[in-house]
ZADO-1210 file (C-alpha; in nm, 4 decimals, padded with zeros to 6 digits):
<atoms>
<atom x="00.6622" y="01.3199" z="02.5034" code="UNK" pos="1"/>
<atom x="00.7305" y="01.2396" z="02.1520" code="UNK" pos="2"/>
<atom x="00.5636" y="00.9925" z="01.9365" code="UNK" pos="3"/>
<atom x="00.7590" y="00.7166" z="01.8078" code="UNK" pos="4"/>
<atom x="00.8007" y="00.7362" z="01.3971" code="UNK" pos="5"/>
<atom x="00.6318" y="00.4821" z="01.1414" code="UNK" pos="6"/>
<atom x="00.7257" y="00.5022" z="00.8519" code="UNK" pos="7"/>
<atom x="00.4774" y="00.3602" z="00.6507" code="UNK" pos="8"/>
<atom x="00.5099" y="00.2573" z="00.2539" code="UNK" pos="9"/>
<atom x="00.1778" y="00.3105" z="00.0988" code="UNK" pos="10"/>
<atom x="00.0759" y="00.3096" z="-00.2882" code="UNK" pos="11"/>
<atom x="-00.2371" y="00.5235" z="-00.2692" code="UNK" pos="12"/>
<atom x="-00.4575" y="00.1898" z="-00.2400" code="UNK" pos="13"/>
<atom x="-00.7252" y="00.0802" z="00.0008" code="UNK" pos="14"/>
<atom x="-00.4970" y="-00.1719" z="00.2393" code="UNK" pos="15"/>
<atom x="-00.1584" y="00.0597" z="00.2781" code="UNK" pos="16"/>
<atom x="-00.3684" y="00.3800" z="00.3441" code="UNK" pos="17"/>
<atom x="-00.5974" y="00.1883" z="00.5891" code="UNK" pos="18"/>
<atom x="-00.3123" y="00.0564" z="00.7703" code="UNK" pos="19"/>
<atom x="-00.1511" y="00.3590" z="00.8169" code="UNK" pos="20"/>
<atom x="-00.4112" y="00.5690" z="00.8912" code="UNK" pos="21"/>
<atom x="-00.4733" y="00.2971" z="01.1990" code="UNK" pos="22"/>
<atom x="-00.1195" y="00.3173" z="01.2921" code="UNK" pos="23"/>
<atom x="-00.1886" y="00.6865" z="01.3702" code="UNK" pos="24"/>
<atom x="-00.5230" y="00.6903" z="01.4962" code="UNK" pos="25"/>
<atom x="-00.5128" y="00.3432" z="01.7137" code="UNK" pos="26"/>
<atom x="-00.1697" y="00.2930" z="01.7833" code="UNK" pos="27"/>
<atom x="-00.0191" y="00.6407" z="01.8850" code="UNK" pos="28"/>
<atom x="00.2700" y="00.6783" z="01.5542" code="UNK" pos="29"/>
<atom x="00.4043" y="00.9768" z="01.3745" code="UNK" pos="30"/>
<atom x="00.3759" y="00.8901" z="00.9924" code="UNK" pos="31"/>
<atom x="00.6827" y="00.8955" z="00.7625" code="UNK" pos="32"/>
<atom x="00.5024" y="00.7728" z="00.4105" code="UNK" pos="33"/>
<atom x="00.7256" y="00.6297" z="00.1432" code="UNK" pos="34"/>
<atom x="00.5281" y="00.5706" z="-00.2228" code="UNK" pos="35"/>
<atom x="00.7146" y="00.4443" z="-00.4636" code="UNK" pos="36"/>
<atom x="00.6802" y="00.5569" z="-00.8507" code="UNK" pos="37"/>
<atom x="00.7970" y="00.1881" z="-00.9898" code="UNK" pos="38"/>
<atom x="00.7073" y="00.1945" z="-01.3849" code="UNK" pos="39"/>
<atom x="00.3565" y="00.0733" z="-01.2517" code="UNK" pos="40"/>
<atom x="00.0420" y="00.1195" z="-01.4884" code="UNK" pos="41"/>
<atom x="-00.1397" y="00.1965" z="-01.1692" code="UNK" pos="42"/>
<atom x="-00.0073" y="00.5925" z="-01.1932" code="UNK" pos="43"/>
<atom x="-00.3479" y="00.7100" z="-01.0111" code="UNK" pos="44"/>
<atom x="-00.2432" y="00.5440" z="-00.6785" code="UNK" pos="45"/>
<atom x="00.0624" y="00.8096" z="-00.6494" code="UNK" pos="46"/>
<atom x="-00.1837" y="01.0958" z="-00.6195" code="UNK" pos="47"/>
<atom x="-00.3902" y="00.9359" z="-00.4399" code="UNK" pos="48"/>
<atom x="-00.1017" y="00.8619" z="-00.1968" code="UNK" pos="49"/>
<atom x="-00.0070" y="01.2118" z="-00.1962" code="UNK" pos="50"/>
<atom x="-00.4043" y="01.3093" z="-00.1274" code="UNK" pos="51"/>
<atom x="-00.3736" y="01.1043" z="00.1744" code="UNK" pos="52"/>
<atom x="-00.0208" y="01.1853" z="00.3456" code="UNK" pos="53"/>
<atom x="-00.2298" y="01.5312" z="00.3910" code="UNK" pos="54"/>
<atom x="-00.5769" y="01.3127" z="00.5174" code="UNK" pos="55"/>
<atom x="-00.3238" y="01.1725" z="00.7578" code="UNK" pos="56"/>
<atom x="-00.1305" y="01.4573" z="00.8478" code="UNK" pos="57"/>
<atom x="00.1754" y="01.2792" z="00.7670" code="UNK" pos="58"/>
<atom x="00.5199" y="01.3934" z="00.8952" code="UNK" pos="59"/>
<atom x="00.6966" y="01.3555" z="00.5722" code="UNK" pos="60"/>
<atom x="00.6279" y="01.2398" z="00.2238" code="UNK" pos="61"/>
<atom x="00.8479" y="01.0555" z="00.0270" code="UNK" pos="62"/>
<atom x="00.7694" y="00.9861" z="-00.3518" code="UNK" pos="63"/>
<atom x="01.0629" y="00.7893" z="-00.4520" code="UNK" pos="64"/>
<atom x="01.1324" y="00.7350" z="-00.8543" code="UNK" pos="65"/>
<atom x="01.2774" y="00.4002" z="-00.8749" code="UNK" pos="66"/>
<atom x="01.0989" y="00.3291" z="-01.2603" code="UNK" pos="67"/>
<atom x="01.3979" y="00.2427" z="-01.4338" code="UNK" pos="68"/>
<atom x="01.2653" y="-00.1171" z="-01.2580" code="UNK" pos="69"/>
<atom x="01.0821" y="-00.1371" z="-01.5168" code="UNK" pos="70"/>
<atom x="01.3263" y="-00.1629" z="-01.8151" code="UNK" pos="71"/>
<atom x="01.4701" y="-00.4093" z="-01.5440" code="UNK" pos="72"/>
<atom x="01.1645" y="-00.6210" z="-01.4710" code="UNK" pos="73"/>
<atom x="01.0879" y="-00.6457" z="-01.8560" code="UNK" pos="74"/>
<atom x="00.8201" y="-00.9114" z="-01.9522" code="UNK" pos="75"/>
<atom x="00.7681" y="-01.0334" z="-01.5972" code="UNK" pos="76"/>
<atom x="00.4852" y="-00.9267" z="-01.4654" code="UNK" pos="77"/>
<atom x="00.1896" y="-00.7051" z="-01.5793" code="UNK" pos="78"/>
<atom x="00.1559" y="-00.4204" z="-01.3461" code="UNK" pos="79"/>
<atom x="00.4795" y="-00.2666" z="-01.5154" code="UNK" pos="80"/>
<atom x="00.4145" y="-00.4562" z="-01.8679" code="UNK" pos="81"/>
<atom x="00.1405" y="-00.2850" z="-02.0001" code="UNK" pos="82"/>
<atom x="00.1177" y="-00.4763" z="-02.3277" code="UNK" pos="83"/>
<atom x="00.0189" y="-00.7652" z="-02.0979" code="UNK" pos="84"/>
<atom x="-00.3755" y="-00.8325" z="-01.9843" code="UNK" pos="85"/>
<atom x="-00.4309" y="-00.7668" z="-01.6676" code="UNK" pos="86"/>
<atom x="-00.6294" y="-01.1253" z="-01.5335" code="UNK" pos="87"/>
<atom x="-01.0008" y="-01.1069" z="-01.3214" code="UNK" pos="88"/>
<atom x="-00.8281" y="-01.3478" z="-01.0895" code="UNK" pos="89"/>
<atom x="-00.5066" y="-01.4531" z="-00.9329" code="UNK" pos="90"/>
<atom x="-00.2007" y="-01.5239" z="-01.1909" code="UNK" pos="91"/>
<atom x="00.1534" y="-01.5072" z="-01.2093" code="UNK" pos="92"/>
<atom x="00.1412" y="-01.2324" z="-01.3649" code="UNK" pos="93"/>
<atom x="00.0542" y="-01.0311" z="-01.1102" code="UNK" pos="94"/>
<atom x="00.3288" y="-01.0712" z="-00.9098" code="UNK" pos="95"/>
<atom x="00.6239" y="-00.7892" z="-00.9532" code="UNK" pos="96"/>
<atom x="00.9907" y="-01.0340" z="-00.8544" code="UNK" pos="97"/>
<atom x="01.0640" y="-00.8999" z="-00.5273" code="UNK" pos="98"/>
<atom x="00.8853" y="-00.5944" z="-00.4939" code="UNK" pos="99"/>
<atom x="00.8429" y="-00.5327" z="-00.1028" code="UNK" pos="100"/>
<atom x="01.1803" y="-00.6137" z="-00.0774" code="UNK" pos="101"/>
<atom x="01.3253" y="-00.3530" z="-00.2537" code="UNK" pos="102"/>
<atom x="01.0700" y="-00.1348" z="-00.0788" code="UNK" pos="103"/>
<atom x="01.1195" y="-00.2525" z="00.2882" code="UNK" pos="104"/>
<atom x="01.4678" y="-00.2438" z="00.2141" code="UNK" pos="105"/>
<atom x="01.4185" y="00.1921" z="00.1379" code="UNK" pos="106"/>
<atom x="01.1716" y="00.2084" z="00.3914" code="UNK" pos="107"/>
<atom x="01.3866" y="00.0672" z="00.6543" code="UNK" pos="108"/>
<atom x="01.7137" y="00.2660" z="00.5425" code="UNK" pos="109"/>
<atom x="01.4874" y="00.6010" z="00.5746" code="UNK" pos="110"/>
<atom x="01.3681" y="00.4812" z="00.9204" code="UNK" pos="111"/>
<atom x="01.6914" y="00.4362" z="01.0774" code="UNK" pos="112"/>
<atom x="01.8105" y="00.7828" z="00.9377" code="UNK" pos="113"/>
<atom x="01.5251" y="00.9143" z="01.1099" code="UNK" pos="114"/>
<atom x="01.5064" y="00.7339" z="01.4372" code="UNK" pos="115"/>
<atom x="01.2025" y="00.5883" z="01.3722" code="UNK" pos="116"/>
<atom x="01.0554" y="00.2837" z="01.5139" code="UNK" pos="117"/>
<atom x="00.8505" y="00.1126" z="01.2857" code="UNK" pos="118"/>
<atom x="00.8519" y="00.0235" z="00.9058" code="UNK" pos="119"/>
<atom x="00.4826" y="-00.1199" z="00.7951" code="UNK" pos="120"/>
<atom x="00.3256" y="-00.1958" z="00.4511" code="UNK" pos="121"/>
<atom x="00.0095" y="-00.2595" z="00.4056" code="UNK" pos="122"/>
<atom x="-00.0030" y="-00.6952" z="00.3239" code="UNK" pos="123"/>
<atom x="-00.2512" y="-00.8487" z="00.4408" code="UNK" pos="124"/>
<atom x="-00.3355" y="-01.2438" z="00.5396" code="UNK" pos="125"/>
<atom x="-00.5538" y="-01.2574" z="00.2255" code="UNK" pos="126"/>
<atom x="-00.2115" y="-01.1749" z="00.0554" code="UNK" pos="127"/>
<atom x="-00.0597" y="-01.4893" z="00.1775" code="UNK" pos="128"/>
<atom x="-00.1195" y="-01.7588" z="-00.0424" code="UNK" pos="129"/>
<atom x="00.0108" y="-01.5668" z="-00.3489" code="UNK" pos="130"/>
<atom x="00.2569" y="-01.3516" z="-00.2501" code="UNK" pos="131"/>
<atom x="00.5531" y="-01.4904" z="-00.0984" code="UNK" pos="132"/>
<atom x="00.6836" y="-01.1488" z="-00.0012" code="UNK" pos="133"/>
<atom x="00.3202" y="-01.0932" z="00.1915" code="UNK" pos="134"/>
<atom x="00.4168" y="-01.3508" z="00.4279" code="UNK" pos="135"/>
<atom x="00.4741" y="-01.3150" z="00.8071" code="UNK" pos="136"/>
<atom x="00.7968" y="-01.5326" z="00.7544" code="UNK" pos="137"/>
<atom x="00.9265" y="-01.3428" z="00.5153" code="UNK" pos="138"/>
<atom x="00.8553" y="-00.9791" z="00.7204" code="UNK" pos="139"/>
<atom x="01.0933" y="-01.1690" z="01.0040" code="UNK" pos="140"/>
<atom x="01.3395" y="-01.2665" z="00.7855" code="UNK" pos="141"/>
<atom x="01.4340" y="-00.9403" z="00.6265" code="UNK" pos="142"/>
<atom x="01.3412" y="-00.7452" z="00.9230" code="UNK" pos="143"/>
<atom x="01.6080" y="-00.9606" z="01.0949" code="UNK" pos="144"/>
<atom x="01.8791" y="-00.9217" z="00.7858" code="UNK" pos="145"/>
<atom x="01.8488" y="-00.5285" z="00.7787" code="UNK" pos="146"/>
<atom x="01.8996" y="-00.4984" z="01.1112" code="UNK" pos="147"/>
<atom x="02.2042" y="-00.7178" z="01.0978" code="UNK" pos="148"/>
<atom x="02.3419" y="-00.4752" z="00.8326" code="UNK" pos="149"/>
<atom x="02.3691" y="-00.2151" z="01.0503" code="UNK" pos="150"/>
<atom x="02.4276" y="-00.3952" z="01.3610" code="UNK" pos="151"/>
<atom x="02.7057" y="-00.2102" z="01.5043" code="UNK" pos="152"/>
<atom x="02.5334" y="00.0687" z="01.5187" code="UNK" pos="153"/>
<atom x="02.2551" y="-00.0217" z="01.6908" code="UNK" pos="154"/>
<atom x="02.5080" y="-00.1779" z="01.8999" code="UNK" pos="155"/>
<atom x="02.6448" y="00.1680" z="01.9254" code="UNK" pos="156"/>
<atom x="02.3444" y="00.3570" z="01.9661" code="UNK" pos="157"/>
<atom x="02.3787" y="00.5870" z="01.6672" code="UNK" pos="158"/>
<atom x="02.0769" y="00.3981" z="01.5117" code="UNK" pos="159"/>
<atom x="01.7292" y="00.2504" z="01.6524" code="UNK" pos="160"/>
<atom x="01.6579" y="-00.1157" z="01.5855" code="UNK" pos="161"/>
<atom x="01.3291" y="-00.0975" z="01.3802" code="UNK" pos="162"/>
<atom x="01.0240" y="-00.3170" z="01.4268" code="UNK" pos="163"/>
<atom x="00.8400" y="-00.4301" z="01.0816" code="UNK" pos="164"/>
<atom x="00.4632" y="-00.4780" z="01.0762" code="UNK" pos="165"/>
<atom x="00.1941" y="-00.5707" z="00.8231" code="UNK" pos="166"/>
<atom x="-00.1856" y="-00.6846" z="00.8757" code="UNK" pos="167"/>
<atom x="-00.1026" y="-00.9865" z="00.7987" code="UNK" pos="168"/>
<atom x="00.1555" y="-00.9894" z="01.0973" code="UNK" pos="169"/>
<atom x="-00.0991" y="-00.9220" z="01.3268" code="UNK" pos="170"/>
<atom x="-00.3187" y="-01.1776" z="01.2174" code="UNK" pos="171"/>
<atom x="-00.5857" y="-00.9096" z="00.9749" code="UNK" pos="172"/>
<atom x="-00.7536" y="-00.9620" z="00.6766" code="UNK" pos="173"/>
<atom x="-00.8906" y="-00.7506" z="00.3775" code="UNK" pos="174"/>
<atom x="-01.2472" y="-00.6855" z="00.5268" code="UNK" pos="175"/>
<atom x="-01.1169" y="-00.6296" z="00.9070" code="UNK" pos="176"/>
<atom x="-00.8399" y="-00.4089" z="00.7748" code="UNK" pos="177"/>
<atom x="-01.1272" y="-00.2173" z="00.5737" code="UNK" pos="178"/>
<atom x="-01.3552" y="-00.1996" z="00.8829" code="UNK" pos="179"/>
<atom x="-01.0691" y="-00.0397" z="01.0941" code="UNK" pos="180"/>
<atom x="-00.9652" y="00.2350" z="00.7964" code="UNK" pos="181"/>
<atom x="-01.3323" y="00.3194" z="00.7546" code="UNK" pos="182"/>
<atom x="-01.4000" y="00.4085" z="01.0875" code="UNK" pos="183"/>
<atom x="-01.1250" y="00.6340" z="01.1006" code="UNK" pos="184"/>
<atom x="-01.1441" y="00.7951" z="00.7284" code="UNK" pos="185"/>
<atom x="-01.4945" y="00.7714" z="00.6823" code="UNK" pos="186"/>
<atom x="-01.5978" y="00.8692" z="00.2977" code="UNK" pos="187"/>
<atom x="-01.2586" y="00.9540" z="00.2378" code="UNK" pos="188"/>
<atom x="-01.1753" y="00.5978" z="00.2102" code="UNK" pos="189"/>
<atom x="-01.3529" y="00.6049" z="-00.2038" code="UNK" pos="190"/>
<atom x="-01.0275" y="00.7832" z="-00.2818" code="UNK" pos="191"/>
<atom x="-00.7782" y="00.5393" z="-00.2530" code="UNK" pos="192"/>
<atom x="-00.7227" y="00.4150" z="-00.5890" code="UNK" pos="193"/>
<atom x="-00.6826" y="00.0344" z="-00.5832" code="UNK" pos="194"/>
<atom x="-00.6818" y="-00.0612" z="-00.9775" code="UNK" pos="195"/>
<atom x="-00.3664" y="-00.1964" z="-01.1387" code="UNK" pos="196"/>
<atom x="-00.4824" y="-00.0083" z="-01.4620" code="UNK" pos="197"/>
<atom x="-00.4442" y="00.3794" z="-01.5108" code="UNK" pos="198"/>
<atom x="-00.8092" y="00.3635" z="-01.4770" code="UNK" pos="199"/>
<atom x="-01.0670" y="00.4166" z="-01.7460" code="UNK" pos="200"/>
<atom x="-01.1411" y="00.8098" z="-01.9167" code="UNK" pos="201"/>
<atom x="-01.4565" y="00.9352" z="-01.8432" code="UNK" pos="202"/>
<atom x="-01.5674" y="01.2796" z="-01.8305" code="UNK" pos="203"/>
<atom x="-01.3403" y="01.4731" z="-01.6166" code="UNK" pos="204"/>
<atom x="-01.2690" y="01.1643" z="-01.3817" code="UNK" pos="205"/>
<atom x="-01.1385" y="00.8421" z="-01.4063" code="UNK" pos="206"/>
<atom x="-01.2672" y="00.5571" z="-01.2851" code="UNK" pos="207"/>
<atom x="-01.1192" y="00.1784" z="-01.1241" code="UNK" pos="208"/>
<atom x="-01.1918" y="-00.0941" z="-01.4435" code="UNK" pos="209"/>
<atom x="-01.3977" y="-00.2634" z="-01.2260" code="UNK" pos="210"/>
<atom x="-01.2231" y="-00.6097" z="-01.3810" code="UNK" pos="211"/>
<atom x="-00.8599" y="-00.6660" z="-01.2567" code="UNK" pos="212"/>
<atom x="-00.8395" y="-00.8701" z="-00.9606" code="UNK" pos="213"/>
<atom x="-00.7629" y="-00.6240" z="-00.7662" code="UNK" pos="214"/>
<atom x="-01.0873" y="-00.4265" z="-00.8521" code="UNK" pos="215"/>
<atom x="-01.2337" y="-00.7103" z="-00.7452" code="UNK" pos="216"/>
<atom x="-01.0789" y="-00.7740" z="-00.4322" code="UNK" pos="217"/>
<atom x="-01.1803" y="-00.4366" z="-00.3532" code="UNK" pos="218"/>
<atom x="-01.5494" y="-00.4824" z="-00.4004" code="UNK" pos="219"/>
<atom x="-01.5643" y="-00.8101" z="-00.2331" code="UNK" pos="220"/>
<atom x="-01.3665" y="-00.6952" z="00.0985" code="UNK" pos="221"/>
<atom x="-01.6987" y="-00.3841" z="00.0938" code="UNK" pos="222"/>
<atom x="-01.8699" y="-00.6722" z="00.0597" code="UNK" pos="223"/>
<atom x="-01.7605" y="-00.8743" z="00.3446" code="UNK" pos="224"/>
<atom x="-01.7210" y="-00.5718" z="00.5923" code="UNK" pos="225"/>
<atom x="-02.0781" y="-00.4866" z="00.5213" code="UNK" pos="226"/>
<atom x="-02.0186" y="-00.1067" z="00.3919" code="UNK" pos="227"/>
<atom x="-02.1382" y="00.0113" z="00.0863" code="UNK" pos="228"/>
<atom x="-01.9314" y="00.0275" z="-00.2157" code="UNK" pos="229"/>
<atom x="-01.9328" y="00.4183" z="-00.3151" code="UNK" pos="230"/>
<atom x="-01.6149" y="00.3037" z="-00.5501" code="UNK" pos="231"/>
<atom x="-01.6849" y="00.4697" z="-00.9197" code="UNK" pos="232"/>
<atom x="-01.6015" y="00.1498" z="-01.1467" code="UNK" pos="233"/>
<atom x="-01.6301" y="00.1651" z="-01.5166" code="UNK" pos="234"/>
<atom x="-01.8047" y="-00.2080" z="-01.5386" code="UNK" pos="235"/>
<atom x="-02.0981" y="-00.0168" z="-01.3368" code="UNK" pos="236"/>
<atom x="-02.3716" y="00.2406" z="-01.3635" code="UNK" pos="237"/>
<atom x="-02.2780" y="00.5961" z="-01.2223" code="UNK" pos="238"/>
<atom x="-02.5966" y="00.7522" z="-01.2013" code="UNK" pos="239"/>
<atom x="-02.6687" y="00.6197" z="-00.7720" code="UNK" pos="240"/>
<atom x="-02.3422" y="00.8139" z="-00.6278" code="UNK" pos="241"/>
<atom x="-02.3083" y="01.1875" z="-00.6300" code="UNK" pos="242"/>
<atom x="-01.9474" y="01.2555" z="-00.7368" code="UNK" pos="243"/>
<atom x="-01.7714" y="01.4031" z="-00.3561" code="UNK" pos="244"/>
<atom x="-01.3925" y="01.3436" z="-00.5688" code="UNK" pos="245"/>
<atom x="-01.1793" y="01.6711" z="-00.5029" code="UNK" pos="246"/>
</atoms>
């Protein structure tokens, strides 16, 4: 019997990969992974992505080039702005106008060409507060509008109503979600790339800033789930980890 399909949108960073590696290994799904190259600073995370659609023995791999949002986006955020500072802690800035919409919106068109059953991202309830497009109301609100728009053929049966999940649907934060990817990807899981900057130069590598907010996020969800932090930041020694980056 076949699987049903996921298809799963994932940046290359510690919560998307996580979730979608548990939507294989735990919950039984085929994975169709969607990464988006936005105008993002963050470029690292797309071949990170890429490193990990192969870790996951994805299905399919969609990179999609959609960076002429940033010429749209402008001076509105500072993942796409890089002229802006990136902040050590939650700010406005941070937020990119409607982001998983646009994405959930691909996702889901890409799903129902595909018959598959699922689109996920990667938002967790730690995302809440922040990011309005995070939230569990807002996953049942445009889950419920792109179905409409192609209501009559679901009605029809020429395409599958889809089902959207995110941690933060089911109720998971940062640390949990961490704790479930971890025991599934093991080491692996240092790869994801979960800066917002390109990352700093040094030698051969680069390595997270160790200062956006996102950086540390990351280090506090290690924290939290009680695994050590093999991460290479650039606000950190380097000398305690033996470099296992392919």
């Amino acid at each position: 019997m076949a699987k049903p399909g996921a298809v799963c949108i994932v940046s290359g960073g510690l919560d998307s990969i996580c979730y979608a590696a548990s939507l294989a290994a735990n919950d039984g799904y085929d994975l169709y992974l969607l990464t988006f190259v936005y105008g993002q600073r963050a470029k690292r995370e797309i071949e990170r992505a890429r490193y990990f659609a192969k870790v996951l023995k994805a299905k399919d791999h969609n990179v999609v080039d959609i960076s002429f949002m940033k010429s749209l986006y402008g001076k509105t955020n500072a993942l796409t702005d890089s002229r802006q500072k990136l902040s050590h802690d939650f700010s406005q800035s941070l937020v990119v106008p409607v982001r998983n919409a646009i994405f959930l919106t691909i996702g889901t068109a890409w799903a129902m060409s595909i018959n598959a059953k699922v689109v996920a991202y990667g938002a967790h309830t730690g995302d809440i507060l922040h990011y309005p497009d995070c939230r569990p109301a807002f996953v049942s609100a445009i889950n419920e509008a792109l179905n409409i728009a192609e209501s009559d053929a679901i009605i029809g049966g020429m395409r599958q109503e889809i089902t959207m999940l995110s941690p933060a649907v089911m109720g998971l934060d940062k640390p949990a979600l961490l704790k479930a990817g971890y025991k599934i990807l093991g080491e692996r899981i240092f790869q994801t790339w979960s800066c917002y900057s390109a990352g700093v130069r040094a030698g051969k590598r680069y390595l997270h800033c160790g200062r956006c907010e996102s950086c540390i996020n990351r280090k506090k969800a290690f924290t939290t789930a009680q695994i050590e932090d093999k991460t290479y930041y650039a606000t950190e020694s380097r000398g305690k980890h033996k470099d296992k980056a392919k």
